[in-house]
C-alpha positions in Angstrom: 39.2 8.8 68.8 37.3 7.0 72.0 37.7 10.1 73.8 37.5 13.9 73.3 37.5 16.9 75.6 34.3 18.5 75.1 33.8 21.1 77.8 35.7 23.3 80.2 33.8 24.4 83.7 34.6 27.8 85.0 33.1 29.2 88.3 32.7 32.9 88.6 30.3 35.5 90.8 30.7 37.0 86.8 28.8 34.2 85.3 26.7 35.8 83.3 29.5 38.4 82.2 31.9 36.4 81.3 30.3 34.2 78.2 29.8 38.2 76.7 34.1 38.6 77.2 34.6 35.3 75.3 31.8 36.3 72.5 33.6 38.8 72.0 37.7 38.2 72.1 37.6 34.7 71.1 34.2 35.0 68.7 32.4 31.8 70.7 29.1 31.0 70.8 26.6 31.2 73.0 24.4 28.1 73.2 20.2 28.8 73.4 19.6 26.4 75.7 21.1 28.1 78.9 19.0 28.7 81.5 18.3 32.1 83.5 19.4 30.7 87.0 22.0 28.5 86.3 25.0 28.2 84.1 26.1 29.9 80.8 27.3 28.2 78.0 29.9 29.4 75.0 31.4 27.0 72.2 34.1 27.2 70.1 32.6 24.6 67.7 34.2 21.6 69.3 34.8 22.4 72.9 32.1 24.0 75.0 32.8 26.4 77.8 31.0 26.0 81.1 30.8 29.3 83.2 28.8 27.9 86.6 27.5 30.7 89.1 29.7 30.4 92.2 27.9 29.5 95.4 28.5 29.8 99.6 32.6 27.4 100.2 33.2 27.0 96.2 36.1 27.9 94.8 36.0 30.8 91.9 38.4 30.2 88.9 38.7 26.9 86.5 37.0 24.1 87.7 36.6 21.1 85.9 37.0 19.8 82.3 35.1 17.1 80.3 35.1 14.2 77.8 32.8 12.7 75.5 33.1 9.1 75.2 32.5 6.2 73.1 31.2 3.6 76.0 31.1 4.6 79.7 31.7 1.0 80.9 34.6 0.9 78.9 36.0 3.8 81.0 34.3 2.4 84.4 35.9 -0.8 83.8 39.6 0.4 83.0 39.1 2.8 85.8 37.8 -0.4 88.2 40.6 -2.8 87.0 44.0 -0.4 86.4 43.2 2.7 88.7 41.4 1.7 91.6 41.9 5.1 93.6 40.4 6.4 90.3 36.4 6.5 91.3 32.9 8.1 89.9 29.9 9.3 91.0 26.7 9.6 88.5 25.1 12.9 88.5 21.2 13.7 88.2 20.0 13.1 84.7 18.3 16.6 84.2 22.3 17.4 84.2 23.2 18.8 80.7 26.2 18.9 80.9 27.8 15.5 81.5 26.1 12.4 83.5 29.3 11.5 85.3 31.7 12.6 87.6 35.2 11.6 88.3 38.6 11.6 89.6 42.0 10.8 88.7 44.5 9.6 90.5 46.0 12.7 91.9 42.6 14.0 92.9 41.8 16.4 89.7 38.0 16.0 88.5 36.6 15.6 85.0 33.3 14.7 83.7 32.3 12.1 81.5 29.6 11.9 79.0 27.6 9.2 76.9 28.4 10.1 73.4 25.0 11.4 71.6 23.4 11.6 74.8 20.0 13.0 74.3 19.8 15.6 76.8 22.6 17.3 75.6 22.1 18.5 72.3 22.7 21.6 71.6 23.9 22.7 74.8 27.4 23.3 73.1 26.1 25.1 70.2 27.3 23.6 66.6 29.4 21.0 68.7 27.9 17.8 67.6 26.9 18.7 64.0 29.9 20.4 62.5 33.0 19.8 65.0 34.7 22.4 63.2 36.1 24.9 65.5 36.0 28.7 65.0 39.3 30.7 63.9 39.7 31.2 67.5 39.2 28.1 69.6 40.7 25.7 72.7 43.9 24.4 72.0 44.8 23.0 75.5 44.1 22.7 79.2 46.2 22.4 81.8 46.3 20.9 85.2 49.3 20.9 87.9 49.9 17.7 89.7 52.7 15.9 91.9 52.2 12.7 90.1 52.5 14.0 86.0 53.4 10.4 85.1 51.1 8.4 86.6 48.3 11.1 85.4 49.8 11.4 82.2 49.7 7.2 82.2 46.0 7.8 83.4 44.2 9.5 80.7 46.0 7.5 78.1 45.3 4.4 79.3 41.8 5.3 79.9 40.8 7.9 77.7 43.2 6.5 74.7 44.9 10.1 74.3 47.8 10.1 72.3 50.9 11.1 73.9 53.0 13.8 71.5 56.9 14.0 72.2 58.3 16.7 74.1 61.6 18.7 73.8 64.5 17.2 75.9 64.1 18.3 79.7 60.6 19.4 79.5 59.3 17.4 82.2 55.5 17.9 80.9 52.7 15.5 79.3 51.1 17.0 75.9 48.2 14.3 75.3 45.8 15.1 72.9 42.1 13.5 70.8 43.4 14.6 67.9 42.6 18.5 68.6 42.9 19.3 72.3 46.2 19.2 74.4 45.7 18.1 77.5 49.1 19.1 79.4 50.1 18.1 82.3 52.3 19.9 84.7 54.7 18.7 87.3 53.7 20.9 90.3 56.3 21.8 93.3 56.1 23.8 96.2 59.3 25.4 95.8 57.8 26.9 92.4 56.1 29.4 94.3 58.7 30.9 96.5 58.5 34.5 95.1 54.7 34.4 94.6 51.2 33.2 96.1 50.9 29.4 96.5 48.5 27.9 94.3 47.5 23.9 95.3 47.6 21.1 92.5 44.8 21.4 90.3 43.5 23.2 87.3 46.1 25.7 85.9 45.1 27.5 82.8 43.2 26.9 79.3 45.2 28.0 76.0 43.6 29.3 73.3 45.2 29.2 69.1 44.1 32.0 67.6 44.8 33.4 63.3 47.3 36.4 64.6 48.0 37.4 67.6 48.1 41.1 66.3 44.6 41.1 65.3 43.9 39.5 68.9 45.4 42.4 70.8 43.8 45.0 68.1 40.5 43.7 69.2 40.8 43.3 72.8 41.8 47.4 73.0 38.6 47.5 70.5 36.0 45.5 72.8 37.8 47.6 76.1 36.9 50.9 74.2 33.5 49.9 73.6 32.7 48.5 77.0 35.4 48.8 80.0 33.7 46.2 82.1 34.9 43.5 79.5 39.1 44.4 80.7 40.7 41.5 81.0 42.9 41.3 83.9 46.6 42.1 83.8 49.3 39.3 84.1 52.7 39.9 85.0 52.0 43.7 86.7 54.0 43.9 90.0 57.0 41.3 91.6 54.6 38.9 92.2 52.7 38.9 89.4 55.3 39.0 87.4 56.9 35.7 89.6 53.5 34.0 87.9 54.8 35.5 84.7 58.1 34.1 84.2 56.5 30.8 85.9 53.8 30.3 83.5 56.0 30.9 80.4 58.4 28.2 81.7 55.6 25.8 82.4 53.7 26.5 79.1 55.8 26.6 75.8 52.5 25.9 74.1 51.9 29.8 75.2 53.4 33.2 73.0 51.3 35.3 75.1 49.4 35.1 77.9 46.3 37.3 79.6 43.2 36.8 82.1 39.6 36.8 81.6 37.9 39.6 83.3 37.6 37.4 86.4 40.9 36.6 86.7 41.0 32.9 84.5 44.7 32.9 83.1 44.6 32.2 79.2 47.5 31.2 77.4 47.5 32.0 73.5 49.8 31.2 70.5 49.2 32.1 67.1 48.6 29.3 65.0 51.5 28.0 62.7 
């Protein structure tokens, strides 16, 4: 593929908790090239996990997400000559993480990265040399916005994902590099009625794990051990349980679906 989602940015005031919650209930990897001040990075062996410490006006909760690509200009100039509201911005280059900075057309941010850019290896753990994800790994990531088929028309023309076919009436986009679904959500207002309003943007991040059994098994197991790792209820109370009902609506990809201990929603299916 040209393209591949490679990372996923959290924010949290629990960034240095958080990798240990993922460690533990997904079995990713921490990388040993984060750095005491700044952000901590897990890896699932193909897609790396970005948990930023939150600072003074940022927003807490999912972020950003990332490719790896085969040429830059090749993106710049399908950006420049198809998307034009699509723009970039290039980032320090003491930046591990990705060199580049974007937008889509609806406003939603992603990274871009050089492949085999030098400053990057190892900060996603076995990424680069084995590409072989763990039992327990990112399937998807999902973002809400107004304009699904123009974003949808977006990241194929410019990222070349493939688009997969969808059941009749499901007004979603599943595109994926071969091994990550990026899915894109039609959001309205009038989804929200019975529930806080959340603005277009990043929604969720799905994980496939070997049983979903085993998954709950260990989640009580790692709770018991240390309390502080809880993930955070979903569905609990009317409105919560609004976000519920929405969420399984929105997400087919998703047989169950749970929070990170600082409220990141997770969608999981067993894989088939």
């Amino acid at each position: 593929m040209f393209a591949k989602i490679n990372h996923v940015a959290i924010v949290s005031e629990k960034y240095a908790l958080l990798p240990k919650f993922y460690e533990a209930v997904f079995g990713m990897k921490g990388s040993t090239k984060s750095r005491p001040t700044r952000a901590v990075t897990v890896g699932d062996g193909y897609v790396g996990l970005n948990i930023n410490p939150r600072k003074a006006g940022r927003p807490a909760g999912l972020d950003h997400f990332g490719f790896e690509v085969e040429s830059v200009e090749t993106v710049f100039d399908r950006m420049k000559t198809r998307y034009p509201t699509a723009e970039w911005v290039k980032r320090p280059g003491t930046r591990p993480f990705a060199g580049i900075s974007a937008n889509d057309p609806d406003g939603n941010v992603f990274d871009i990265s050089q492949k085999d850019m030098a400053n990057r290896t190892g900060v996603y753990v076995d990424n680069e040399s084995s590409e072989r994800q763990h039992e327990r790994c990112i399937s998807h990531v999902a973002v809400r916005t107004m304009r699904p088929d123009e974003v949808a028309r977006f990241y194929a023309d410019v990222f070349e994902l493939a688009e997969q076919n969808s059941k009749p009436g499901d007004p979603n986009h599943y595109l994926t590099d071969g091994k990550v679904t990026l899915l894109i959500m039609p959001w309205r207002i009038n989804n929200y009625a019975n529930q806080s309003i959340l603005p277009t943007g990043m929604d969720h991040i799905g994980f496939t794990v070997e049983s979903l059994a085993k998954l709950k098994e260990d989640v009580e197991e790692v709770v018991g051990i240390n309390p502080i790792l809880n993930p955070i209820p979903v569905g609990k109370g009317k409105e919560q349980g609004a976000r519920l009902e929405l969420l399984k609506r929105q997400c087919p990809m998703g047989e169950h679906f749970m929070s990170d201990p600082d409220h990141t929603l997770i969608a999981v299916r067993e894989r088939h």
